[in-house]
N, C-alpha and C positions, 0 to 999 in steps of 0.2 A: 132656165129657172134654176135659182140655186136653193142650196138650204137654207142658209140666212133667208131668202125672202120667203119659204115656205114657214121654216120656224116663225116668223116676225108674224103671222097670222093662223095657225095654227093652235100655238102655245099660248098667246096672251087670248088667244079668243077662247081658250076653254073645252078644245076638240079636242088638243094631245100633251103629253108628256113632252114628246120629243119626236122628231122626223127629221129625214133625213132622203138625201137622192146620190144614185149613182147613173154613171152614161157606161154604153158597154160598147167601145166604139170600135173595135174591131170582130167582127164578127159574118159569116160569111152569108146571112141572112139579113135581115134590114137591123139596124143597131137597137139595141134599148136602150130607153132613159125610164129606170125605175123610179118612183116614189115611194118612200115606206115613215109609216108614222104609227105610233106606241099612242091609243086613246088613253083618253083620262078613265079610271074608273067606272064612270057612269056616265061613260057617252058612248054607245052603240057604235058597231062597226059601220052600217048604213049610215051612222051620221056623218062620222068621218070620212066614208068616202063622198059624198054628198060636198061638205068643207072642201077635200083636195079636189074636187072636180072645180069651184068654184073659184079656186085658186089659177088652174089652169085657162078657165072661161076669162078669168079677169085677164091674162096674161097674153092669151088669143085675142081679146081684143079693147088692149090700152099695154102701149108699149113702155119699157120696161126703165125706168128711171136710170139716163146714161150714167149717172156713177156707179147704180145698181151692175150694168153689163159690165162696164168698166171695173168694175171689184171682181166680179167673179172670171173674168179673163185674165186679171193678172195674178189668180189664185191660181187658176189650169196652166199659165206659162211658169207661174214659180215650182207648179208641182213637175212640169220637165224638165226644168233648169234642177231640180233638186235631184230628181232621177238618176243624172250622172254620176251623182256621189255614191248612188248606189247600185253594184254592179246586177245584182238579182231584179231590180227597178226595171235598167236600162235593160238587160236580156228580156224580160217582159212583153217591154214596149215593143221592140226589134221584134222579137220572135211571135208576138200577137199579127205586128202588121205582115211579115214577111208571109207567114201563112194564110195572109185571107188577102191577097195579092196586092197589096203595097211594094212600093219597092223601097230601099234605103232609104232617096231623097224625100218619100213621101215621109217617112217618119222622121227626119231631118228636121223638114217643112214644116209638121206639123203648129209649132207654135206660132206661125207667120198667118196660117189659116185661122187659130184660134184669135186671133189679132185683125184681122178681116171680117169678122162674123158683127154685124151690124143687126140693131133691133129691128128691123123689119122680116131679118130671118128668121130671126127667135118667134118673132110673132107668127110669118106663116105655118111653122114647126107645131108651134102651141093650135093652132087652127087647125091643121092638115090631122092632127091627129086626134080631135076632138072632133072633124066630122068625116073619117076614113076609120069611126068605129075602132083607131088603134088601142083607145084607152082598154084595160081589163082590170074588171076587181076580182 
């Protein structure tokens, strides 16, 4: 799931100002993927969460328009291809993976995995954690 496709229903439908998602993918526990959205005025937090759930429900199950995946995979390769430029980036990166037992080449590799990730993964992702109770409001 990226931002574009949570804003592109969110925003124009009248739930939020603005949302936005992070992935926390090194971590020595199972990863997060946060969702976080700023409601309009006068739409209740329940509703909003209610909207982002249904977002996820659609996502779980109706797979994910391939230019849609394809846009957001060449934003996460571009964001490591950029990383180099930046030595506090790349130290990040390294120092994130090395500590939660990656090794160099895993964090090398990384954009080759992100370049293998096909919409049926996404899909089960969106599934697995819509009925393993991952979701919390």
């Amino acid at each position: 799931m990226s931002c574009a496709f949570l804003r592109r229903y969110l925003v124009p439908s009248g739930f939020a100002i603005s949302a936005w998602t992070r992935y926390r993918a090194t971590a020595l526990d199972p990863s997060q993927f946060e969702i976080f959205a700023m409601p309009k005025p006068d739409v209740e937090l329940g509703q909003l969460e209610c909207a982002i759930d249904e977002v996820v429900a659609n996502i779980a199950h109706n797979s994910p328009q391939a230019e849609d995946l394809e846009r957001v995979k060449t934003q996460l390769i571009a964001r490591a291809i950029y990383a180099h430029d930046n030595p506090e980036e790349l130290a990040t990166w390294y120092g994130g993976g090395l500590t939660t037992g990656l090794s160099i080449d895993d964090v090398r590799g990384w954009s080759d995995g992100i370049r293998a990730v096909r919409a049926e993964q996404q899909n089960n992702c969106a599934h697995n954690s819509r009925t393993s109770g991952a979701i919390a409001h």
